[in-house]
N, C-alpha and C positions, 0 to 999 in steps of 0.2 A: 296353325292359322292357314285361312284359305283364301287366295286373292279371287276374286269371281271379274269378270271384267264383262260386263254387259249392258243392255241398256233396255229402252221399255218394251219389248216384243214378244213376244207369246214365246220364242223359243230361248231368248234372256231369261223372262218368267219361269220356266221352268225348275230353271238349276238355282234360280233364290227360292222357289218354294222347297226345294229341295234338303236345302239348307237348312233354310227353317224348320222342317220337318226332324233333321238331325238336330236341332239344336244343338250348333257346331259353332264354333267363332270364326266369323267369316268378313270379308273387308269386300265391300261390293266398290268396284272403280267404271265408274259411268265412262262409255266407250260412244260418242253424241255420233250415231252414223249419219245423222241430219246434215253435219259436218264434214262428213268424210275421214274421220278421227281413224277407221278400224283399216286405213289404207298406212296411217304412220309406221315408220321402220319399227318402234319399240313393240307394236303389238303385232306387227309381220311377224317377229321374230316369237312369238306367240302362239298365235295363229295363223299359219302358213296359206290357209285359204281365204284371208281378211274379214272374218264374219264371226259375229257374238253368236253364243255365249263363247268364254273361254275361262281355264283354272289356271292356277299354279297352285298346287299343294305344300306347303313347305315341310310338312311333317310327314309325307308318303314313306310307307314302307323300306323304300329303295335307302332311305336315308339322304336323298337327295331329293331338291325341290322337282318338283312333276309337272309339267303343263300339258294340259289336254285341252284341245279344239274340239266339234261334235256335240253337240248336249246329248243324245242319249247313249253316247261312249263315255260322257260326263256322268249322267244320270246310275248308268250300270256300275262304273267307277267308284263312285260314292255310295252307292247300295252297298258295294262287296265289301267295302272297306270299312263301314260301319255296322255292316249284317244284318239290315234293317232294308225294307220296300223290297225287296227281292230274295225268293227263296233260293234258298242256298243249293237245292238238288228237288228232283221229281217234279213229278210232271207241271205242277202248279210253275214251276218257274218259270218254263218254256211256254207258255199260256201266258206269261206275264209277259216274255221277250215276244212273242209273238204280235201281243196288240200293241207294244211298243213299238215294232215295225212297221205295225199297220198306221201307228202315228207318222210315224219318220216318214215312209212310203208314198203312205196317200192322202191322208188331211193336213202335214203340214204343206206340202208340195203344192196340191190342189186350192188348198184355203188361202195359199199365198197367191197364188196365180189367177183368182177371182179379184182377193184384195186389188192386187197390179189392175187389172184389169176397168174393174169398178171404179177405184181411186186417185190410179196413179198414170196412167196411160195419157201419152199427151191427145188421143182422139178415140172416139169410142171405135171398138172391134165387134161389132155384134157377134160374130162367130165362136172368135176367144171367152165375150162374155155367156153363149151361151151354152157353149160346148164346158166351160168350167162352171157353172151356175147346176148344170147337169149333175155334173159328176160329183159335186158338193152336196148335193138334194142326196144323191144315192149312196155315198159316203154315212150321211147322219138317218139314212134307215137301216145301215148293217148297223152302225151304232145301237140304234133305237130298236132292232130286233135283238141282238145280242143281250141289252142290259134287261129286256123282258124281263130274262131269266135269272139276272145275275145282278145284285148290289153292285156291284164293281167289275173294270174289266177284267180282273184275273180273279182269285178268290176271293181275296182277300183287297184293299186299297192299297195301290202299290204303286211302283214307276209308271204304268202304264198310264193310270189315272193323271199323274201329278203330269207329265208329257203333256194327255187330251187336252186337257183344263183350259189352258191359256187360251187356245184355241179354239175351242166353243163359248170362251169369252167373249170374243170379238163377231159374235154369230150374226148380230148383226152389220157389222161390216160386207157380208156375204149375203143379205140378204135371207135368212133363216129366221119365221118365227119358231121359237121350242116350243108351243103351246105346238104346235104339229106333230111334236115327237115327245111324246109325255115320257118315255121310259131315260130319255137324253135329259129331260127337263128337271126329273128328280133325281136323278144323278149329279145335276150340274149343281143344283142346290144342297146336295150332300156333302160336296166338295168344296163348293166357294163359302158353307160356312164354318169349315174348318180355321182355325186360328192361324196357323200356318201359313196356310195358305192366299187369306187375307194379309198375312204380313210378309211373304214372300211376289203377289200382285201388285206392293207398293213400290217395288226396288225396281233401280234406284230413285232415290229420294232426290227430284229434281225441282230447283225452284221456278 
C-alpha cells in the first residue's frame, strides 16, 4: 500500500495519475494547503520542505516503509519499482529523464509563477506578468515544435508526459489558447483521454 498525501495541483496530479496508471492500491490523504495543513509537524516529518505531493511506500524494497518528497523523484521512484513509464537503460530513457526536467525546470516553475502572478498577487506587477507571460508562450513552442514530430515526449508515453499534463491543464489559467499550438493541442487530448489519467485529475475527491 501507498500513502500519497496531496491535494488538487497539477504537481499532486501528477503522482495520482501515476498511480493510476500502475494500477497499484493507493490511499490518497488530502493535505488542504488552502489551510496551511502541509506546514503541521506529522507531514514536516514527511516532507521536510512542507509541499505536496509526498509518499510513503510501505511495501519498498528496503523492507521498510519509504517516504519521498519531489514528485518527479516520486515519479522516477515509482517507474523503477514497477518497470513501467520509464525505460529501464538506452537512450530512450534519458530522452524521457530529460523532458522530465524540462518539466521540473521550466513549465512547472514558470507556469507557477504566471499563475502567482495573474491570480494570486495582492497588486498587479506588470513586469512579473510580462516577463513570465513570455517565457510561458516560449515554453509551449519548444513544446509545440518538439511534438511535430513526436506522439509523445519521449518515445513512447511516459513520466515525462504524465508530469506535462496537469500543467497544460490549467493552460488557461496562463492565458494560453492551444488552438495556437496544435501539436500541444493533440497531444493534450491524447492524454486527458486516457482513463487514468481522467481518474488520477480527480484526486483527491474533495466535497
Amino acid at each position: 500500500m501507498i500513502d500519497l498525501y496531496t491535494w488538487g495541483t497539477p504537481n499532486g496530479r501528477k503522482v495520482s495519475i501515476m498511480l493510476e496508471e500502475l494500477a497499484t492500491d493507493y490511499r490518497a490523504i488530502s493535505i488542504n494547503i488552502g489551510k496551511n495543513e502541509q506546514f503541521s509537524n506529522e507531514f514536516f516529518a514527511i516532507s521536510p520542505n512542507n509541499k505536496i505531493p509526498a509518499i510513503i511506500d510501505h511495501d519498498s524494497k528496503s523492507g521498510s516503509p519509504l517516504a519521498l518528497f519531489e514528485s518527479g523523484a516520486i515519479l522516477m521512484y515509482l517507474a523503477e519499482k514497477f518497470q513501467r513509464l520509464l525505460p529501464a537503460s538506452g537512450p530512450n530513457r534519458y530522452k524521457t529523464i530529460q523532458w522530465l526536467m524540462f518539466q521540473m525546470g521550466g513549465t512547472g516553475p514558470t507556469f507557477g509563477q504566471v499563475h502567482h502572478f495573474l491570480r494570486a498577487a495582492p497588486e498587479p506587477v506588470p513586469y512579473a506578468i510580462d516577463r513570465y507571460q513570455k517565457e510561458t508562450a516560449r515554453l509551449y513552442d519548444v513544446l509545440d515544435g518538439h511534438l511535430a514530430s513526436s506522439e509523445f515526449l519521449s518515445e513512447d508515453y511516459s513520466i515525462a508526459d504524465i508530469a506535462t499534463f496537469p500543467w497544460v491543464a490549467r493552460h488557461e489559467w496562463h492565458k494560453i489558447e492551444l488552438i495556437n499550438y496544435p501539436n500541444v493541442s493533440r497531444w493534450y487530448n491524447i492524454i486527458g483521454n486516457r482513463e487514468a489519467v481522467k481518474k488520477g485529475m480527480a484526486i483527491p475527491f474533495v466535497n
